[in-house]
C-alpha positions as CSV (number, residue, x, y, z in Angstrom):
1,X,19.1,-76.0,158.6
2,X,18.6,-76.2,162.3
3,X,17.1,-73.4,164.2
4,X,15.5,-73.0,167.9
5,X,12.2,-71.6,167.4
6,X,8.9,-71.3,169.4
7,X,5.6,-71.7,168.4
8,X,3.9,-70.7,171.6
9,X,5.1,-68.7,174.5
10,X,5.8,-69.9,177.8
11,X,9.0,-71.1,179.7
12,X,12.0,-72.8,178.3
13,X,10.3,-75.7,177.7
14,X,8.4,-74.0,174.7
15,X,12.0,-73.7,173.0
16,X,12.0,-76.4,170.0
17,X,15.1,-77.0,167.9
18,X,13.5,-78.2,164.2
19,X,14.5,-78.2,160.7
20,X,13.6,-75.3,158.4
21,X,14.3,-73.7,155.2
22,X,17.5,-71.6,155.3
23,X,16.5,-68.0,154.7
24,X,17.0,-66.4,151.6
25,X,18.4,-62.7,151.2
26,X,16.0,-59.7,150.2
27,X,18.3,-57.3,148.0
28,X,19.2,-55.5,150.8
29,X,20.2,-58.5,153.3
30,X,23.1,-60.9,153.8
31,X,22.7,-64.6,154.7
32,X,25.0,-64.7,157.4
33,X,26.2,-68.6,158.6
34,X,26.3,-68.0,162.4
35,X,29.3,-69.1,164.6
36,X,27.8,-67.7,168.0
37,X,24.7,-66.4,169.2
38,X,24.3,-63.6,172.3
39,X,21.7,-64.3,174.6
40,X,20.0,-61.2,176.2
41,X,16.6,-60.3,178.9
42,X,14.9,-59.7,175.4
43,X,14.5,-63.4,173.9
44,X,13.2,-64.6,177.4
45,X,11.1,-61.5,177.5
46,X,9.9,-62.4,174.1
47,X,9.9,-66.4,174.6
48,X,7.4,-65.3,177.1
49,X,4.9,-63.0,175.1
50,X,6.5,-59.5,174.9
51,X,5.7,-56.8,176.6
52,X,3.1,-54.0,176.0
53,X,5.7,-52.2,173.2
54,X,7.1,-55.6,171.7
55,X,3.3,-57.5,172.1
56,X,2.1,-56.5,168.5
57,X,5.2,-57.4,166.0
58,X,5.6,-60.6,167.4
59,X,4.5,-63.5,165.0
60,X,4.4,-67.6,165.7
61,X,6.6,-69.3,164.6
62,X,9.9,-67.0,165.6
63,X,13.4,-67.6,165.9
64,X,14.8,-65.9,168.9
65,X,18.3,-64.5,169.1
66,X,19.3,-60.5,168.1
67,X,23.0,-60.7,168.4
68,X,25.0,-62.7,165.6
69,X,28.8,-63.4,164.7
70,X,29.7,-65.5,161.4
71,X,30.7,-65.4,157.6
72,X,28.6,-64.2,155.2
73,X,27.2,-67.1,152.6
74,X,25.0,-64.8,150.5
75,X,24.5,-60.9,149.4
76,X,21.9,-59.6,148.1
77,X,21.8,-57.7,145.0
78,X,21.2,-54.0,146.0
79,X,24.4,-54.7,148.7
80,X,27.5,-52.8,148.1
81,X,29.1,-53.2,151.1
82,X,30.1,-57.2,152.3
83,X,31.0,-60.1,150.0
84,X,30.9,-63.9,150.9
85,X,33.2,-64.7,153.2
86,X,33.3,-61.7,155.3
87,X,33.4,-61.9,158.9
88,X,30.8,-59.6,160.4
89,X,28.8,-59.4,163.5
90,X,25.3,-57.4,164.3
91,X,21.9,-57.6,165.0
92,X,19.4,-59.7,162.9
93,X,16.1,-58.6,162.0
94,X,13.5,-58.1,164.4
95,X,11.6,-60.5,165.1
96,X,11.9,-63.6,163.9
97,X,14.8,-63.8,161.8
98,X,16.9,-64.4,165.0
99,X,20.4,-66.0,165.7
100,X,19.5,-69.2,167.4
101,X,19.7,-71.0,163.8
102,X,22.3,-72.1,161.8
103,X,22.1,-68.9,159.4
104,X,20.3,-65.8,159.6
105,X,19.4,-63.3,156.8
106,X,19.6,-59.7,157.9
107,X,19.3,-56.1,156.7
108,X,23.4,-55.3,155.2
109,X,23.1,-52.2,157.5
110,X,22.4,-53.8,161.1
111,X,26.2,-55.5,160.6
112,X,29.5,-54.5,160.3
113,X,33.0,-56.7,159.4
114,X,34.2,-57.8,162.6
115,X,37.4,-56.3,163.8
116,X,40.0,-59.5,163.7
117,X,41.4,-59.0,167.3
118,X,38.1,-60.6,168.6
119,X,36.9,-64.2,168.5
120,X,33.0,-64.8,167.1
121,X,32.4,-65.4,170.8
122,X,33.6,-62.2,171.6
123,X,31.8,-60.6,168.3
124,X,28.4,-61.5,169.5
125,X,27.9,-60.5,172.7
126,X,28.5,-56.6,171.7
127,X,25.8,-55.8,169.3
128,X,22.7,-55.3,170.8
129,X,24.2,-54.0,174.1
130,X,26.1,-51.8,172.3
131,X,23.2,-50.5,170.4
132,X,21.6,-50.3,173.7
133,X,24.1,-48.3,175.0
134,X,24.7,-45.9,171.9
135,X,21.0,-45.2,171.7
136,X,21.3,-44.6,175.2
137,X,23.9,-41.6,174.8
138,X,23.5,-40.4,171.6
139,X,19.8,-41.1,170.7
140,X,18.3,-39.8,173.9
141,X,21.5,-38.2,175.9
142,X,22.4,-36.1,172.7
143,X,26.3,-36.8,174.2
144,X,28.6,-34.1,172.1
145,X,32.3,-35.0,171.3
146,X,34.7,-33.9,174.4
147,X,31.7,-34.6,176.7
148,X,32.4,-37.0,179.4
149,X,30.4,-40.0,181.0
150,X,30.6,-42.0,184.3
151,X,29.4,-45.4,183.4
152,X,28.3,-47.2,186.6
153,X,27.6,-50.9,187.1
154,X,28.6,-51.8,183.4
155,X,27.8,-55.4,184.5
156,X,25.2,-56.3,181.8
157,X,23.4,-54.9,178.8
């Protein structure tokens, strides 16, 4: 399968598209054949070396790309929840195992079906700035049901 990876950091120009082996599902993952990719500040941020929190997980050779949309091709045995040829959308496993490959093998949990009034397009620019945004309120803002919020300058992740 085809898959942009890096094997060094540095600019754009370190971003190789090569053949590798398609990745295969751990019990709990789906293969997921990707239609679209997201792009977000985080695979140039990691194309370049990371930051201080991010510095340590990241192994050479990665595949960049945490926000999918495609079919599933595979489940693996301990999952309950999708069967081949569901649409989904999500985030694939950190690092590494990114989007910016022909198929991606994820943790079942980090996706959901995608809703069928949205295009694959549309599917993969929500997941990781969504996450962003839920951790965001709920994680650290501890928002309550019937609380309100003023989101200003939703222009971006």
């Amino acid at each position: 399968m085809k898959a942009v990876r890096i094997h060094a950091f540095g600019g754009p120009e370190v971003l190789q598209v090569e053949d590798i082996t398609r990745p295969v599902p751990a019990p709990d993952e789906i293969l997921v054949q990707v239609y679209a990719s997201g792009v977000n500040p985080v695979d140039w941020v990691v194309r370049q070396g990371g930051n201080d929190a991010l510095r340590s997980f990241l192994k050479l050779p990665l595949t960049l790309g945490w926000d999918a949309a495609g079919i599933v091709e595979e489940v693996g045995s301990d999952v309950t929840g999708f069967q081949k040829g569901d649409a989904v959308y999500g985030v694939p496993n950190f690092p590494g195992d990114g989007s910016y490959a022909e198929y991606c093998a994820a943790k079942a949990s980090q996706f959901a079906l995608k809703p069928k009034n949205i295009s694959f397009n549309e599917a993969a620019g929500v997941p990781l700035a969504g996450l962003t945004a839920w951790t965001g309120l709920f994680g650290h803002g501890k928002f309550q049901p019937g609380q309100r919020v003023l989101i200003k300058g939703a222009s971006g992740a």
